[in-house]
Backbone as numpy.savetxt, mean C-alpha at the origin, in Angstrom:
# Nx Ny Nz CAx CAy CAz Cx Cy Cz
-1.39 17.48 3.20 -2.81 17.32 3.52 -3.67 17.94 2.42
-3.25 19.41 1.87 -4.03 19.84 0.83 -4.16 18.98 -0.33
-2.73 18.57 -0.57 -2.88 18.14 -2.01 -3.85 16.31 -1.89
-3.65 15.62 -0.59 -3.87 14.59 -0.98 -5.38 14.60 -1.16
-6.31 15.92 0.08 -8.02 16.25 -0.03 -8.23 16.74 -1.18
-7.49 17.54 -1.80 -8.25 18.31 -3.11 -8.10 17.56 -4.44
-6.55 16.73 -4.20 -6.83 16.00 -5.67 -7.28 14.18 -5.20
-7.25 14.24 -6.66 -7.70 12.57 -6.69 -6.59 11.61 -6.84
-6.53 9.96 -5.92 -5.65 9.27 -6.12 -6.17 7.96 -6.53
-5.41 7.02 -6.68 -5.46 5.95 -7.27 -7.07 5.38 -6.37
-6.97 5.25 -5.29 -8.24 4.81 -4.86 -9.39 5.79 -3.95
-9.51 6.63 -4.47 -10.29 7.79 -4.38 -12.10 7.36 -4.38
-12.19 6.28 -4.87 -13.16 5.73 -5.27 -13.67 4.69 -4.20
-13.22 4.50 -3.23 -12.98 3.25 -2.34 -12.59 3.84 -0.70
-13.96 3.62 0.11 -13.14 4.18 1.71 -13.14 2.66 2.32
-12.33 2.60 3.40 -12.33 2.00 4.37 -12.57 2.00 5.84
-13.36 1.36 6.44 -14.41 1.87 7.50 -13.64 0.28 8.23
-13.52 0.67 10.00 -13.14 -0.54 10.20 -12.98 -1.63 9.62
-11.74 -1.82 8.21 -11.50 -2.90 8.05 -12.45 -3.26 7.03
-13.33 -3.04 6.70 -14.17 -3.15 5.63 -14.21 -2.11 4.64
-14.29 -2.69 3.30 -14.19 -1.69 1.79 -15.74 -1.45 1.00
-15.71 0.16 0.76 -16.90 -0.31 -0.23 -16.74 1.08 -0.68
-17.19 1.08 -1.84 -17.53 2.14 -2.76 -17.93 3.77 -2.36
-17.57 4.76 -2.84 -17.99 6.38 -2.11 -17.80 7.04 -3.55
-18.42 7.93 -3.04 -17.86 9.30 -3.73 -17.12 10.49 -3.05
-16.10 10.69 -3.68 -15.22 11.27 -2.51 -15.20 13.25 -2.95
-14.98 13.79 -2.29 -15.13 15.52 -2.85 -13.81 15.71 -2.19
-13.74 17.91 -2.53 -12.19 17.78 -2.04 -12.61 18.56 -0.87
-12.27 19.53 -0.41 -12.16 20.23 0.80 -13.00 21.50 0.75
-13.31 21.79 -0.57 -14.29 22.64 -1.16 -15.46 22.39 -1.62
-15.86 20.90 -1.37 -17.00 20.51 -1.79 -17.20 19.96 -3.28
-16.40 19.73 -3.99 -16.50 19.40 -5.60 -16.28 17.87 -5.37
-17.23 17.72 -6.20 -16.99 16.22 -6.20 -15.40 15.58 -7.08
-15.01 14.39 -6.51 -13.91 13.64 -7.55 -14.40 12.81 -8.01
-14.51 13.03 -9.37 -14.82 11.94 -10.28 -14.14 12.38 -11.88
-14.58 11.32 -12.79 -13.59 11.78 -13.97 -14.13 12.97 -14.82
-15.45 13.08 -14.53 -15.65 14.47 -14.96 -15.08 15.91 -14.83
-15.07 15.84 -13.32 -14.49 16.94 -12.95 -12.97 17.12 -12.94
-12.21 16.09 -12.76 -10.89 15.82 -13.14 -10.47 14.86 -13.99
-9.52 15.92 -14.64 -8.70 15.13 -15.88 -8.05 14.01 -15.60
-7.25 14.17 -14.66 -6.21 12.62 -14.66 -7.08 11.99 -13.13
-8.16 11.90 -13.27 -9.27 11.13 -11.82 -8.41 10.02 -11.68
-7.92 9.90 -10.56 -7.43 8.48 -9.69 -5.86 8.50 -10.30
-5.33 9.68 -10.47 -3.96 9.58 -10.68 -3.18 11.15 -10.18
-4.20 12.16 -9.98 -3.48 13.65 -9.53 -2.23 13.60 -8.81
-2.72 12.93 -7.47 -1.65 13.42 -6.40 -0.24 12.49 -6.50
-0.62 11.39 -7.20 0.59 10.46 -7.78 1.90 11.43 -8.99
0.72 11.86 -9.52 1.50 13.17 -10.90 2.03 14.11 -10.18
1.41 15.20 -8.65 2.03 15.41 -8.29 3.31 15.01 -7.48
2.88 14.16 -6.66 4.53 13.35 -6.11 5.38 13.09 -7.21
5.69 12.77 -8.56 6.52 11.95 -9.28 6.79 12.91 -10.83
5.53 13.88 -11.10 5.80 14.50 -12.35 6.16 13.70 -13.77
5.71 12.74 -13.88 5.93 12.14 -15.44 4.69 12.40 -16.29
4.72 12.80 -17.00 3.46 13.02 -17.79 3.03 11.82 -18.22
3.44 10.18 -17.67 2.64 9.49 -18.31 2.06 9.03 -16.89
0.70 9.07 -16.97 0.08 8.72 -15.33 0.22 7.66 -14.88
0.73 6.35 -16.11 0.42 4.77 -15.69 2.08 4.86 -14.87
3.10 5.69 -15.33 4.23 5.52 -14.39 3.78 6.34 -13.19
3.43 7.36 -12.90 3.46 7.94 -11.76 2.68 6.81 -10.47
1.65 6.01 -11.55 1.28 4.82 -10.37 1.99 3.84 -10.04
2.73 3.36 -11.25 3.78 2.48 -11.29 5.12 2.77 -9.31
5.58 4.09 -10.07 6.36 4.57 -9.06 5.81 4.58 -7.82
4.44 4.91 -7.56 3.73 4.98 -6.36 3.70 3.44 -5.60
3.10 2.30 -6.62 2.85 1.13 -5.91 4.31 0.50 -5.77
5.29 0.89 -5.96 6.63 0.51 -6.16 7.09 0.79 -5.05
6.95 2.02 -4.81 7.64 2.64 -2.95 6.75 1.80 -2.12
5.47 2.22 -2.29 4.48 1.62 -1.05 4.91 -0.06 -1.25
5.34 -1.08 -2.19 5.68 -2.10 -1.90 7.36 -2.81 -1.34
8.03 -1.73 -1.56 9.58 -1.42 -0.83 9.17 -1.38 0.79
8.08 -0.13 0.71 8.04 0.09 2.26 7.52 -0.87 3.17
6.62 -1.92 2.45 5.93 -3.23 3.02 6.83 -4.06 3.28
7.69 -4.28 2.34 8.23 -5.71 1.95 9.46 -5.34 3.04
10.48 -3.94 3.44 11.07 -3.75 4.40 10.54 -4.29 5.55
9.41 -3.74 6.08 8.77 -3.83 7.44 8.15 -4.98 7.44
7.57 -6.06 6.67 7.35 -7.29 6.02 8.58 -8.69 7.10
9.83 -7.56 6.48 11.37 -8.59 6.71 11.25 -8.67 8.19
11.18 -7.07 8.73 11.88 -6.90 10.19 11.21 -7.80 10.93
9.18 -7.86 10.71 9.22 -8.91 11.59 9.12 -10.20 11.33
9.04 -10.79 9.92 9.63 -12.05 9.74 10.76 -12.75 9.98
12.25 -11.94 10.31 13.31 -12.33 10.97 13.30 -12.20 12.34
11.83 -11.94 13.05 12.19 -11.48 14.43 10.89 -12.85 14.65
9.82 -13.40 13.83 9.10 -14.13 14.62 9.45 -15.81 14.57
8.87 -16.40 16.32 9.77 -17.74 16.27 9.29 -18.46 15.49
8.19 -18.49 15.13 7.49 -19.76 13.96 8.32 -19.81 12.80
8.18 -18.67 12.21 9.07 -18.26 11.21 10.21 -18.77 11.02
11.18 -18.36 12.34 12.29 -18.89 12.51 12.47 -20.29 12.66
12.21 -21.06 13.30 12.10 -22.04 13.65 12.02 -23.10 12.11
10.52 -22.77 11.31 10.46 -23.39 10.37 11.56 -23.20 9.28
11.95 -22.06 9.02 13.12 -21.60 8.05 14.80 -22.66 8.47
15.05 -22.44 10.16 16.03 -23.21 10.46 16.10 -24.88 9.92
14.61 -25.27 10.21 14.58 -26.97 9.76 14.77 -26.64 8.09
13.60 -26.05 7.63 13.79 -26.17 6.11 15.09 -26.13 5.17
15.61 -24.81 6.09 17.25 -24.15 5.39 18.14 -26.04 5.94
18.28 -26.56 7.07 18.38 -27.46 7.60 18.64 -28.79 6.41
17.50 -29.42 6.10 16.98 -29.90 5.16 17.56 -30.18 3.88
17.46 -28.77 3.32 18.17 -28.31 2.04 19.40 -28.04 1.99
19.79 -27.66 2.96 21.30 -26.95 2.45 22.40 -27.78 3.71
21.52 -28.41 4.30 22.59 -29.12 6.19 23.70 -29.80 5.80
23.89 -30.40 3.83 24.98 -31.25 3.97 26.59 -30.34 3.54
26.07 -28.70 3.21 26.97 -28.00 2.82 27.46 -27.33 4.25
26.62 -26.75 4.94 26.96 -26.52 6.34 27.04 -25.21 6.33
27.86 -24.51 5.23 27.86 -22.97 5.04 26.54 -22.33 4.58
25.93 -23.33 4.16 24.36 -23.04 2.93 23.66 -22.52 3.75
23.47 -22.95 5.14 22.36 -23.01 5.99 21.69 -21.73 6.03
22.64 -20.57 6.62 22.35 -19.33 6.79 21.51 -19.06 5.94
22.23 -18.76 3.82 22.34 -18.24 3.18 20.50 -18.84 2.74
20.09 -20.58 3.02 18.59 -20.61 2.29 18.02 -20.30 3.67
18.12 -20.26 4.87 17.59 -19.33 5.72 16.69 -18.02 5.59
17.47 -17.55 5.24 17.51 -15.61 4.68 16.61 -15.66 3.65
17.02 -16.58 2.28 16.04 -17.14 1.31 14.65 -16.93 1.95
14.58 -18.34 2.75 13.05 -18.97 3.07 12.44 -17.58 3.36
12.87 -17.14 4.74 12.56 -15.56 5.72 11.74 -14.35 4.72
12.59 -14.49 3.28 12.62 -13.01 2.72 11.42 -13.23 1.66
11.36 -15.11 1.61 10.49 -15.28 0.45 9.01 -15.45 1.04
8.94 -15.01 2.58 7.52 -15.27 3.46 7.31 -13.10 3.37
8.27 -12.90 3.60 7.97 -11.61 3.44 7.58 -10.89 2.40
8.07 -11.51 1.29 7.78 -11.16 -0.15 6.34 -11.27 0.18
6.05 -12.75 -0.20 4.45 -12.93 -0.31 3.60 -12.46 0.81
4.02 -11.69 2.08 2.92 -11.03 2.71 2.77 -9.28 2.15
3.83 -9.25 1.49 3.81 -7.78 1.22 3.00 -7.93 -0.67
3.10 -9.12 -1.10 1.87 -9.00 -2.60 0.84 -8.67 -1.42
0.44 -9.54 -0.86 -1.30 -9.60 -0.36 -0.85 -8.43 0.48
-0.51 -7.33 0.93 -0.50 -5.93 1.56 -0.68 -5.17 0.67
-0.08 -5.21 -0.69 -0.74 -4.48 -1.85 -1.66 -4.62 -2.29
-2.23 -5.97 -2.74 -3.53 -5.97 -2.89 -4.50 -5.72 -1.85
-4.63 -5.74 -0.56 -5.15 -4.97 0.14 -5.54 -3.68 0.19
-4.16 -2.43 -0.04 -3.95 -1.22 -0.27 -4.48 -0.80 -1.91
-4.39 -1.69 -2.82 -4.70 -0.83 -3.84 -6.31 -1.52 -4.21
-7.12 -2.49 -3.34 -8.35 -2.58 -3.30 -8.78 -1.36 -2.30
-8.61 -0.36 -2.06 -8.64 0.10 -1.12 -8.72 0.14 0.72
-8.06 -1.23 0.78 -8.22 -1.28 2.24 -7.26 -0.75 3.08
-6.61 -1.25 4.49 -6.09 -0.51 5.45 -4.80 -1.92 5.58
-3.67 -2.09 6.45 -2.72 -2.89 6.40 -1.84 -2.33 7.72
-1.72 -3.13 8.65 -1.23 -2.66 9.99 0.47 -2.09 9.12
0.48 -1.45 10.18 2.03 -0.68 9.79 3.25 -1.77 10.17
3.26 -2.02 11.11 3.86 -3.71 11.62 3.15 -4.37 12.12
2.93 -6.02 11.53 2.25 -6.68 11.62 2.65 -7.27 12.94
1.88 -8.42 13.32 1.88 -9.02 14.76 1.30 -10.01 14.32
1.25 -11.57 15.36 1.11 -12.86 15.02 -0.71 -13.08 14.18
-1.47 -11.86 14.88 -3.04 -11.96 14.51 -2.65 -11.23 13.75
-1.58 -10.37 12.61 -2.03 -10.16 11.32 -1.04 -10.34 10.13
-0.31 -11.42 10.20 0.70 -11.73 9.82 -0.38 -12.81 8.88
-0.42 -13.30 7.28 -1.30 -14.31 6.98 -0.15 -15.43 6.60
0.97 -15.10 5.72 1.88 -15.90 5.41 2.57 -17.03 6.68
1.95 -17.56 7.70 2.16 -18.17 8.04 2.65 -19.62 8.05
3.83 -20.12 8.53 4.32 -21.78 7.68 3.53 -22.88 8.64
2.59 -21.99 9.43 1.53 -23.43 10.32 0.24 -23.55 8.97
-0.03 -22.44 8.50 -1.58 -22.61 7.49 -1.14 -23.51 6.56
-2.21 -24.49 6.35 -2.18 -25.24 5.41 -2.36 -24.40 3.87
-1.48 -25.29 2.69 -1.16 -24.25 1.53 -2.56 -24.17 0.83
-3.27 -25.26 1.03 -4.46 -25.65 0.21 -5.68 -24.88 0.70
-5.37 -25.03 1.85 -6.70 -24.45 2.94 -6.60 -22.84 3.00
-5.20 -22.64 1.86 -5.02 -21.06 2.07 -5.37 -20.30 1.13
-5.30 -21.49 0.00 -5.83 -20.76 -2.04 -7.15 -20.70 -1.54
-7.59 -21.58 -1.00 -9.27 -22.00 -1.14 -10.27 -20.89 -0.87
-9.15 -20.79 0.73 -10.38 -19.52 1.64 -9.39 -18.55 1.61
-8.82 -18.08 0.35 -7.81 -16.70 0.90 -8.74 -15.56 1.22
-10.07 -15.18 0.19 -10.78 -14.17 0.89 -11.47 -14.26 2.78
-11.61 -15.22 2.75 -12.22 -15.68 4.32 -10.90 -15.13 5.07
-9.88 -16.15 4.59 -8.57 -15.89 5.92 -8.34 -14.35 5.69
-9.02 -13.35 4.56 -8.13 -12.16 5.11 -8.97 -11.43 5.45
-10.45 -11.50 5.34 -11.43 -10.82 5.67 -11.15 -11.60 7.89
-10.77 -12.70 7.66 -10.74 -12.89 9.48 -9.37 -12.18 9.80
-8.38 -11.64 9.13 -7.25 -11.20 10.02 -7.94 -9.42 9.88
-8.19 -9.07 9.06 -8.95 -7.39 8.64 -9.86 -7.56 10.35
-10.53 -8.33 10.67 -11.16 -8.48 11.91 -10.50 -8.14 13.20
-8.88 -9.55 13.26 -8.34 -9.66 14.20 -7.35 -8.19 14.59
-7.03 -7.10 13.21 -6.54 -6.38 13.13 -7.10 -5.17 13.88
-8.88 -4.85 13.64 -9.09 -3.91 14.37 -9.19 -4.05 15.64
-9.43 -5.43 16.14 -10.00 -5.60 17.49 -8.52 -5.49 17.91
-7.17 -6.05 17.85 -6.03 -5.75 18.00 -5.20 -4.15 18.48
-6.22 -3.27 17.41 -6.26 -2.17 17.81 -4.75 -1.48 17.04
-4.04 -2.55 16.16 -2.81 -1.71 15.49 -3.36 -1.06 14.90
-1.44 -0.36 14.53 -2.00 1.19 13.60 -1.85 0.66 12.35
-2.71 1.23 11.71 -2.99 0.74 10.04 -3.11 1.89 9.18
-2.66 1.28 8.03 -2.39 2.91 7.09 -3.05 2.55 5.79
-3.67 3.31 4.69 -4.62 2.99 3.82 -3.39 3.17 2.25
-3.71 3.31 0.94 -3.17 3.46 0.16 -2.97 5.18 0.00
-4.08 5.88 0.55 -4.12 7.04 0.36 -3.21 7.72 1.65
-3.09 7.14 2.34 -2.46 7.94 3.78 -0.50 7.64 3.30
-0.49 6.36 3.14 0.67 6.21 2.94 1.34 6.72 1.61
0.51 7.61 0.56 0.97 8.25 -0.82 1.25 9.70 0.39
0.01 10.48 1.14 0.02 11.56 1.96 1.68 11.35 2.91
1.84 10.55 2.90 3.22 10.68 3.74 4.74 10.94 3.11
4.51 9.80 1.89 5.47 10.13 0.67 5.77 11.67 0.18
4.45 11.78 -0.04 3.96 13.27 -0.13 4.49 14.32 0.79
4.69 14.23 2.08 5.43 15.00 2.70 6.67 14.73 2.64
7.53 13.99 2.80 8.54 13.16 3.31 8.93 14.07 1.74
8.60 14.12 0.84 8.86 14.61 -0.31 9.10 16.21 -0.69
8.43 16.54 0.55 7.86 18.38 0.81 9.68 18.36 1.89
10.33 17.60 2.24 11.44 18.41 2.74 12.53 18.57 2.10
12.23 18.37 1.00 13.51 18.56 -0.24 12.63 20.01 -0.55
13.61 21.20 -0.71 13.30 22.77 -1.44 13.17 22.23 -2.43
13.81 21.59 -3.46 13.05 21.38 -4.62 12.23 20.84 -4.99
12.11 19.79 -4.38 10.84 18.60 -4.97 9.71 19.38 -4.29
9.72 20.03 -3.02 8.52 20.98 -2.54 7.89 21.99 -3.63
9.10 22.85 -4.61 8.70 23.69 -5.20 8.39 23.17 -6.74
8.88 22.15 -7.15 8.27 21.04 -8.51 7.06 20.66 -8.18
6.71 20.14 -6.35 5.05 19.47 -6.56 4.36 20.82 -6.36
4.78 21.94 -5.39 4.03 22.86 -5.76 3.40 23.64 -7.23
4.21 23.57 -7.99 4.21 23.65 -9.75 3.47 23.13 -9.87
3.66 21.41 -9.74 2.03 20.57 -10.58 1.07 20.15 -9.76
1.02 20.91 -8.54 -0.60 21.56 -8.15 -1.23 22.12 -9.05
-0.48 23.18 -9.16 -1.09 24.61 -10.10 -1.38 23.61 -11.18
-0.67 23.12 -12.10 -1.08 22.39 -13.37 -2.32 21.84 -13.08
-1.94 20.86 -12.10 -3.98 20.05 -12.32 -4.85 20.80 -12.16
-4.39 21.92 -10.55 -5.62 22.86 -10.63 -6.36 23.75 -12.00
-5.32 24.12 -12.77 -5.36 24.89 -13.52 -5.92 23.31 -14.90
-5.54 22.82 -15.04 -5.89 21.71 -16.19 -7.94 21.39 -16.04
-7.78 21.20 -14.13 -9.33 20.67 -13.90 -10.08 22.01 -14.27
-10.00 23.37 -13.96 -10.53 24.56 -14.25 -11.15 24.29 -15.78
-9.92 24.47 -16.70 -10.49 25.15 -18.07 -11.01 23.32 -18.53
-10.38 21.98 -18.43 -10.85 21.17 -19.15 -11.79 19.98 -18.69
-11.63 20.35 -16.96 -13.03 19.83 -16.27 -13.82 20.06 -15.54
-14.04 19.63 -14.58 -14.85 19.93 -13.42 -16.75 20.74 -14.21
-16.75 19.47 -15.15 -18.09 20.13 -16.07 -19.15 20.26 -14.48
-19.33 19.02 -13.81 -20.28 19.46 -12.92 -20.28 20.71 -11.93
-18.71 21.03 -11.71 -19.22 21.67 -10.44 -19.42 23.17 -11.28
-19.26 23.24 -12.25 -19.38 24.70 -13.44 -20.85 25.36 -13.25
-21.67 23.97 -13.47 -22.83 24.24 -13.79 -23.71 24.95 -12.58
């Protein structure tokens, strides 16, 4: 909790308010503002702390990498569990593979994993525009659907996701932001003794980096 309020992360710059995104200025727990003045690595701290590479574009790298593992998992579970899904994958796999007989399963799994793929891009771009993304989706927030037309889906993709961001709060799932789900990594990370006492280390570093080489405003 400390580290994710006091330092700055990738979308630090960006809150989300029921389902809707817009611009802030965010401070830490002490009142200093986050911005790149006051911090050196602005919109990359708590990533440097979770991961420690001194180059910041990997520590984001590594960041949007887990958070898209962790989508694209939970992505699968309920794409192999919903009947549309199923149903369409059986004819398609059907289709394609029905004259081998063994195939069926195998472009099955294919079709399934390649609907999950593409709901977990548009869950990242969600998360790293700064928005929110149910933790498991359900039929009102699932978009990769094989009933939507493909055309009717390039056209109005902002419409169709600004209407499921809708169907999502009124739904009432639990939804997790880019910043909550780094805060969890972040712990989940704190029960290793060592990796606890490495991110504790590059606390001190940023703290100590923002001291002497930023934070010009809050000096003054």
């Amino acid at each position: 909790e400390y580290i994710t309020e006091m330092c700055s992360c990738y979308t630090s710059d960006k809150q989300c308010d029921n389902g809707e995104v817009s611009d802030t200025i965010s401070g830490t727990l002490s009142g200093i503002t986050l911005n790149s003045e006051n911090n050196v690595f602005y919109r990359a701290e708590a990533e440097y702390i979770l991961w420690g590479n001194e180059d910041m574009k990997k520590n984001l790298l590594n960041t949007q990498a887990l958070m898209f593992g962790t989508r694209f998992a939970l992505n699968n579970i309920y794409a192999f569990t919903d009947s549309e899904i199923r149903i369409m994958t059986d004819t398609a796999a059907a289709a394609i593979a029905g004259w081998t007989g063994f195939g069926v399963p195998v472009v099955k799994t294919v079709l399934t994993m390649a609907l999950a793929l593409a709901e977990s891009v548009t869950d990242m771009k969600e998360l790293l525009s700064g928005g929110a993304v149910p933790v498991y989706k359900s039929d009102t927030s699932w978009r990769m659907k094989p009933s939507a037309d493909l055309n009717s889906f390039m056209n109005n993709a902002d419409k169709l996701s600004s209407d499921k961001k809708t169907e999502t709060v009124k739904s009432g799932s639990v939804t997790l932001t880019y910043k909550e789900y780094l805060k969890i990594f972040i712990m989940l990370s704190f029960l290793s003794e060592n990796n606890k006492n490495a991110m504790l280390t590059r606390t001190a570093i940023i703290i100590d980096t923002n001291i002497t080489k930023g934070m010009k405003n809050a000096l003054v």
